[in-house]
N, C-alpha and C positions, 0 to 999 in steps of 0.2 A: 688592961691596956688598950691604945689605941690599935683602929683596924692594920695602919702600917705595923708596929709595931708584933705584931700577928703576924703580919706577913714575912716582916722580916724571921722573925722566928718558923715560919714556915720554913721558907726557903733557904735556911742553914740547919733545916733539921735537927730543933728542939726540941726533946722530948717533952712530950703532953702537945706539942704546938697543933698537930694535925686532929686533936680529940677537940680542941677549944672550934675549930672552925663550923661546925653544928650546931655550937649552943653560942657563940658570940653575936650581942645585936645587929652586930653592922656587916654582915658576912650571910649573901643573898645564896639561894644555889638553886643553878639552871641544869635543869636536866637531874642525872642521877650522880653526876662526878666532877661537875664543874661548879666551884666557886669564885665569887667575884664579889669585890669590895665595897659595891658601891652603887646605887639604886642606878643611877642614871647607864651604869654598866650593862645591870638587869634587863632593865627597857631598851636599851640597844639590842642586845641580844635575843628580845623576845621580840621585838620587831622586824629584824630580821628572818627569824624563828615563822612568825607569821605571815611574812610576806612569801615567804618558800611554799607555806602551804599551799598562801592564798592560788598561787601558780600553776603549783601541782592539781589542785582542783579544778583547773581550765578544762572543758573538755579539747578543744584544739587551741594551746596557748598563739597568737600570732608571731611573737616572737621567742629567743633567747631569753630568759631571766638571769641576766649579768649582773654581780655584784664583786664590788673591790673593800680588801681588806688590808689598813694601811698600819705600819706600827714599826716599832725598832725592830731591830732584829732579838729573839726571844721571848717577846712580848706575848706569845702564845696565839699569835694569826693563826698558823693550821689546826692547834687544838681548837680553837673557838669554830672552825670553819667545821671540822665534825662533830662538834657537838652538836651547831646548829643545826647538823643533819642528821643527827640521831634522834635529836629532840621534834625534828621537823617529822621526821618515818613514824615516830611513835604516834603523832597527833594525824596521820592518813593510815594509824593500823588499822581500823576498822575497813578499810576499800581495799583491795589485790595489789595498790600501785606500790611498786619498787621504790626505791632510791637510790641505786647504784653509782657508789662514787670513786673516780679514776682521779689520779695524783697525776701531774706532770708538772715538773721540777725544771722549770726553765732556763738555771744555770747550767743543765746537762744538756740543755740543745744546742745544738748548733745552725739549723735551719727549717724553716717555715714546712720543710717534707717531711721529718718527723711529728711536726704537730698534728699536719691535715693528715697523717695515716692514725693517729690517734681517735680524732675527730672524726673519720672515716669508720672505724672501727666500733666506736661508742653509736654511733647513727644507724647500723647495722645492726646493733642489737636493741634496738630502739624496737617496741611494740606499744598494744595500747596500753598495758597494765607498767609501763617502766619510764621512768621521768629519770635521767642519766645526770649526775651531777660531775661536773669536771671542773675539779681542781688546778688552778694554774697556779702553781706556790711560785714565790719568787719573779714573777711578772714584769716587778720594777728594776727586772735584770736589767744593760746595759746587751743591744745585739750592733753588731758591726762598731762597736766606739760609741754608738748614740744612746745617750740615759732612756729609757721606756722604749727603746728602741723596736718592743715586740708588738708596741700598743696598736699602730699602726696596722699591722696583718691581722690583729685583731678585730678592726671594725667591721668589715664583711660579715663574720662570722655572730659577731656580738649582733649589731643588727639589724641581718635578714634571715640568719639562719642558714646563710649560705657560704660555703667554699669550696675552695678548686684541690680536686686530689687526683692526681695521675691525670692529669690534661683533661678531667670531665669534673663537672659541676655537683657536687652534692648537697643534699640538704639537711639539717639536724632538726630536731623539733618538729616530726611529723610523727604523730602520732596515727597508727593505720586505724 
């Protein structure tokens, strides 16, 4: 059958459906646990995949490396967003550098102080063997009434590397 057709049998839990997805032409796999349908899928994912590296091998990157992941809801944005970091750690295993990555679920905030102690806390643990990846799931929340309402507090941070936590200025992406 076709690759939908696959999938749909995946995702109602076919028996055999999940054994065909290894040996089916058209059913690519990234990483050790992720499939995906469709070559142009692949190459997104590996491009992303290699732009993460490319970053991680900076030795002092100048800024943030900010990427958006845009999709229904379901569609699998936060699986795709750690695999590309599992798949990204795996290709800097040979060097000490970390990957460590922190979740913040923007429908559970409520204001710009819970984020910068986040981001406060992630920059503190920042050395030179740790390239910190933060998660912002949900981003396309709605803050105060206003749709992407978070984007905004966002650019600081996105690109200079810089924001305000507790009335003093901090910086992310210094590696000592």
């Amino acid at each position: 059958g076709s690759e939908l057709d696959l999938a749909v049998d995946v995702a109602l839990g076919r028996k055999g459906a999940v054994d065909q997805l290894d040996t089916h032409p058209d059913v690519h796999k990234f990483g050790d646990e992720m499939r995906v349908f469709s070559q142009s899928e692949l190459d997104q994912l590996r491009s992303l995949q290699a732009l993460v590296v490319q970053y991680v091998q900076q030795i002092v990157p100048a800024r943030p490396l900010c990427l958006a992941v845009f999709g229904p809801p379901g569609s699998g944005k936060s699986y795709s967003v750690k695999q590309i970091r599992k798949v990204a750690a795996g290709k800097v295993a040979g060097s000490e550098t970390q990957l460590p990555m922190t979740t913040v679920n923007l429908t559970q905030i409520s204001d710009p102080t819970s984020i910068s102690a986040v981001l406060a806390r992630v920059a503190g643990e920042q050395d030179d063997k740790t390239v910190p990846i933060i998660f912002f799931d949900e981003f396309d929340t709605a803050r105060d009434g206003s749709p992407l309402g978070w984007l905004s507090w966002f650019l600081a941070p996105m690109h200079d590397g810089e924001f305000i936590h507790s009335d003093a200025g901090c910086i992310i992406n210094q590696r000592e």
